[in-house]
C-alpha positions in Angstrom: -18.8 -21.2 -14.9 -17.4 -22.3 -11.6 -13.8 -20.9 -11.5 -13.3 -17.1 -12.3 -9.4 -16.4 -11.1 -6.9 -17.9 -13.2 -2.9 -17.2 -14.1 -2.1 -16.3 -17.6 1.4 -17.9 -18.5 3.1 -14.7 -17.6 1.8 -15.3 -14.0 -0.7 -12.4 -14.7 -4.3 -13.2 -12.9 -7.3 -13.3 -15.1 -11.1 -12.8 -14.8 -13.0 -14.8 -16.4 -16.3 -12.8 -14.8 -14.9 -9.1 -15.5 -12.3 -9.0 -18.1 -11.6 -5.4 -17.3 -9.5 -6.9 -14.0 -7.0 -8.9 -16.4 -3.4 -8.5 -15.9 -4.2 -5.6 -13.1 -2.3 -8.2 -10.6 0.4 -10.5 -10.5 1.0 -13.7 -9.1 4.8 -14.3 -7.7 6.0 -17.6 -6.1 7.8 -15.9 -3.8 4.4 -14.0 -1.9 4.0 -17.0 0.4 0.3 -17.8 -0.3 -1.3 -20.8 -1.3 -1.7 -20.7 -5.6 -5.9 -20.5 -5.1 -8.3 -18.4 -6.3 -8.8 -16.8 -3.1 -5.6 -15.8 -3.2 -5.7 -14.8 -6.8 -8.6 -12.4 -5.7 -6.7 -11.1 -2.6 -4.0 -9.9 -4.8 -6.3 -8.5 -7.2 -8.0 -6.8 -4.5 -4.8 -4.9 -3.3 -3.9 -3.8 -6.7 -7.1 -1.8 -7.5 -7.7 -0.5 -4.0 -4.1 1.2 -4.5 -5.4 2.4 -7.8 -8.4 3.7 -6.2 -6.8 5.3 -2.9 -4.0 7.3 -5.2 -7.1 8.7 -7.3 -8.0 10.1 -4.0 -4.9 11.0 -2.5 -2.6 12.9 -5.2 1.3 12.9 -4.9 2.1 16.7 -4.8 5.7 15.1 -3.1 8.8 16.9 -4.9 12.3 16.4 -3.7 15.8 17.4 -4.8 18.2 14.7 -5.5 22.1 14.4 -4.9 22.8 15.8 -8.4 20.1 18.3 -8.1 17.8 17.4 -10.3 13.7 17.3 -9.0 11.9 14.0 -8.6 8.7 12.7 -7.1 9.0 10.3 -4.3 6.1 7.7 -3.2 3.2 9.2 -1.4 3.9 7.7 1.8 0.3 9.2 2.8 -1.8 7.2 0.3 0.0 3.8 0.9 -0.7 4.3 4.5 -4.3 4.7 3.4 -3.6 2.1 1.3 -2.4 -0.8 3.3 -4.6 0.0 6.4 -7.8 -0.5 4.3 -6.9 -3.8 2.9 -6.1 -5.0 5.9 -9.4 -4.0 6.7 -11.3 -6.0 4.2 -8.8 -9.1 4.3 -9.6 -9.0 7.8 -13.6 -8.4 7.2 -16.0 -11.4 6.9 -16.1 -10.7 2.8 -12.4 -12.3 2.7 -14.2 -15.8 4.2 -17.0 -15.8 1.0 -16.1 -18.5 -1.6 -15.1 -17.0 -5.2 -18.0 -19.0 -6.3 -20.4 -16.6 -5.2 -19.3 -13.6 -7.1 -20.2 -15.9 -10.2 -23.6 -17.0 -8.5 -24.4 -12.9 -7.4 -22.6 -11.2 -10.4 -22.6 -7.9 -9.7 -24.0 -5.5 -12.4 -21.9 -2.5 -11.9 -24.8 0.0 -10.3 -24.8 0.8 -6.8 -28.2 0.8 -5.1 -27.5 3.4 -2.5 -29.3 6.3 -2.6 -27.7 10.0 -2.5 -29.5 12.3 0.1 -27.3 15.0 0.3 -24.2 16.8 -0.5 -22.2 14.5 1.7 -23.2 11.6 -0.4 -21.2 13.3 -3.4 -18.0 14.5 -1.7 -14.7 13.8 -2.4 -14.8 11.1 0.2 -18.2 9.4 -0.7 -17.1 9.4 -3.8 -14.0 7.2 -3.0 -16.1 4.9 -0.9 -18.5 4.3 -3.9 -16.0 3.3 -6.1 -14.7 0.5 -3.5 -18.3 -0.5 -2.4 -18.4 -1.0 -6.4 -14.6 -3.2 -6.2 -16.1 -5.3 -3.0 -19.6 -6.3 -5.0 -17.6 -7.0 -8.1 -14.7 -8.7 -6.5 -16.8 -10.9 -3.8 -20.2 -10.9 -5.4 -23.8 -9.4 -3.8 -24.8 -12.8 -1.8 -24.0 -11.0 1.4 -24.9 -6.9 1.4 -24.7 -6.5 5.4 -21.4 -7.3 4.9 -20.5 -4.9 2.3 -22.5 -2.2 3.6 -20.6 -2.9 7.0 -17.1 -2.7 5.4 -18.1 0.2 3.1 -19.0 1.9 6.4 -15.6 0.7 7.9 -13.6 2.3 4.9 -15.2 6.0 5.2 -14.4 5.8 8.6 -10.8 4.9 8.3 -10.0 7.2 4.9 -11.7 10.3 7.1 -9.8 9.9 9.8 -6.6 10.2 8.1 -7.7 12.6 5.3 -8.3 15.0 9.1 -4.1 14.5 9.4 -3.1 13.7 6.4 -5.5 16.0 3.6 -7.3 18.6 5.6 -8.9 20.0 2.8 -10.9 16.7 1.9 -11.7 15.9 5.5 -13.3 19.8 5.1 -15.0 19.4 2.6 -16.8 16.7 3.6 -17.5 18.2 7.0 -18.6 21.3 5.3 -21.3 19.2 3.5 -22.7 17.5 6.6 -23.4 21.0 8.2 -25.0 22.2 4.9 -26.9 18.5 4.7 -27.8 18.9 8.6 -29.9 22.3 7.7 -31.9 20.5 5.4 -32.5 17.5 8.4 -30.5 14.9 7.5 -28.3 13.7 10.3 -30.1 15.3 13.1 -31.1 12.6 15.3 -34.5 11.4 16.7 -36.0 14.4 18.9 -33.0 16.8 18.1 -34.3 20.1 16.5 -32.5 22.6 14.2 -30.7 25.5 15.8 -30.1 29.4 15.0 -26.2 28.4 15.4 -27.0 25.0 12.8 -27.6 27.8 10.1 -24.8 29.9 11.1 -23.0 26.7 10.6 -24.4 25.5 7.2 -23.3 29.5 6.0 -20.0 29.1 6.7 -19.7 25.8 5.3 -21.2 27.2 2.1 -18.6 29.5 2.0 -16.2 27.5 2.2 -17.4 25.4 -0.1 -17.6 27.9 -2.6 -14.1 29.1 -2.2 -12.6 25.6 -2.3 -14.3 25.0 -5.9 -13.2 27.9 -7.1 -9.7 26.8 -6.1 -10.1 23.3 -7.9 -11.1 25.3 -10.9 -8.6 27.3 -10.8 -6.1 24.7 -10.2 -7.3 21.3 -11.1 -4.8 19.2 -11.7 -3.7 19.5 -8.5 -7.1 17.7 -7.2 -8.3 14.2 -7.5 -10.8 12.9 -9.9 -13.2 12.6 -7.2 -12.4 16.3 -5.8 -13.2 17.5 -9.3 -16.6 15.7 -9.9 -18.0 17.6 -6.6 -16.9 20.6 -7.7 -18.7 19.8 -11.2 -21.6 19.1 -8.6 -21.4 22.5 -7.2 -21.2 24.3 -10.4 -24.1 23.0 -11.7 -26.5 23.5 -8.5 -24.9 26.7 -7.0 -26.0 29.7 -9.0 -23.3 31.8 -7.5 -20.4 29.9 -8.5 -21.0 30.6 -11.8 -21.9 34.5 -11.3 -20.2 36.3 -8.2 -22.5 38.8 -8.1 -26.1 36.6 -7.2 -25.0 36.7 -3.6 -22.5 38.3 -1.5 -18.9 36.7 -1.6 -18.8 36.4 2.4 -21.6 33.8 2.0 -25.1 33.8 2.1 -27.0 35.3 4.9 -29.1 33.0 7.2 -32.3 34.1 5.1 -30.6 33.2 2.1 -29.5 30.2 3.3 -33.1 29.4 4.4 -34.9 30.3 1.5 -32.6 28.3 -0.9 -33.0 25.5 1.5 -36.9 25.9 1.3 -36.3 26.0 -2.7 -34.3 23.4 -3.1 -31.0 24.6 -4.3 -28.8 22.7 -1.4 -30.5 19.6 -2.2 -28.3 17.1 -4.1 
C-alpha cells in the first residue's frame, strides 16, 4: 500500500492505514487546497486536534438569548487553543514528510515515553500524549526528533494559555512539578533541594488534594483528562480516600519527606 488518504463519494476522507480516522474530515472544493493526500491529511489533522483540545478545555459558556431562553455558545477559549496549535504543526517540519512514510513507519498506538513523575500524568501531559499519539499516527515514526520537538512545542503553547485562560489546569500542573522537584526531578545539574522546595511541594500537595476532591465532587464539569489524574491521586494518595490519615492543612515537611522516602509521591 502506497496511498493511505482517499475521498469517499460523499467527499468524506478515508484511511486506508487507521480506519478509526474515516469520515472524521471533510473535503470541500471551496477550501482552496490542492485535492492531494497531503491535504487530505491536513484536514484530518485539524479535525481531531479540535476533538482533542475541547476534551481538554470544557465549554462551561451559558448565555441568555433574545427570547430568554439559555444556550451554550462556542468556546472561544479552546478554538484559540485550537487554531494556534495547528498552525503549529502545519508550520512544523512534520507537515513537509511524505504520507508515504506513515505507511512505511506505521505507528502501533503505544507511546514510548516514559512517566517519571506526577507531571507526566497531569491534565496537561495528558493532552499532549494524546496528540504525540495523532502526530505518530497521522505522519508516521520515520522522524521522532521531530515529533518529540513539536510535542514539546504543544505543552508549551496549551500551558501558556491554560495560565489565562484555565488557571486551574495550569495549577495543577505546576503543583505537580513542585511535588515532582522534591523527589529530584527537574532540579538542574549542581542545584540542591531546599528547606523552602518542601515547603513548596506541601502546599502543592494540598492543593492537589483539594482540587480532586472538587473533580469528585463535581465531575462533569472537568475534562476527561482532569478526571484520570484525579483517578491517579486516589489510588496513590492514602488521604484522599480517608481524611483522617493526615491533617487536612497538608502534610507536614516530615510527612512530606518520609512519604517521599517511601514512595507514595512517586507516579
Amino acid at each position: 500500500m502506497s496511498h493511505r488518504f482517499y475521498l469517499h463519494e460523499d467527499n468524506r476522507i478515508m484511511d486506508a492505514l487507521n480506519p478509526t480516522n474515516n469520515e472524521k474530515a471533510e473535503w470541500f472544493e471551496e477550501c482552496g487546497r490542492q485535492k492531494n493526500e497531503q491535504s487530505f491529511r491536513d484536514l484530518l489533522l485539524w479535525r481531531r486536534l479540535g476533538t482533542l483540545v475541547h476534551d481538554l478545555i470544557i465549554n462551561t459558556n451559558r448565555k441568555e438569548s433574545h427570547s430568554g431562553r439559555e444556550y451554550q455558545p462556542i468556546c472561544q477559549e479552546a478554538h484559540t487553543i485550537w487554531r494556534a496549535l495547528h498552525r503549529t504543526i502545519i508550520a512544523s517540519h512534520l507537515n513537509t514528510l511524505d504520507v508515504a512514510l506513515s505507511v512505511q513507519h506505521k505507528f502501533d498506538g503505544k507511546l514510548k515515553r516514559e512517566q517519571r513523575g506526577w507531571q507526566d500524568c497531569t491534565s496537561l501531559s495528558l493532552f499532549a500524549d494524546d496528540v504525540e499519539r495523532l502526530l505518530r499516527d497521522l505522519y508516521g515514526e520515520s522522524d521522532n526528533e521531530a515529533i518529540d520537538r513539536v510535542r514539546s512545542a504543544v505543552l508549551v503553547i496549551v500551558r501558556g494559555f491554560a495560565e489565562h485562560l484555565r488557571k486551574d489546569v495550569e495549577q495543577e500542573h505546576g503543583d505537580a512539578e513542585d511535588i515532582d522537584y522534591v523527589l529530584g526531578i527537574g532540579v538542574p545539574e549542581g542545584h540542591g533541594i531546599m528547606g523552602h522546595d518542601h515547603g513548596k511541594a506541601n502546599k502543592a500537595c494540598h492543593e492537589l488534594t483539594i482540587r480532586a476532591r472538587a473533580v469528585r465532587a463535581n465531575p462533569t464539569a472537568f475534562s476527561k483528562y482532569t478526571l484520570e489524574f484525579v483517578n491517579e491521586l486516589y489510588a496513590t494518595w492514602p488521604w484522599l480516600a480517608d481524611p483522617t490519615k493526615y491533617s487536612e492543612s497538608g502534610l507536614s515537611d516530615e510527612a512530606l519527606r518520609e512519604e517521599s522516602v517511601n514512595g507514595s509521591f512517586v507516579f
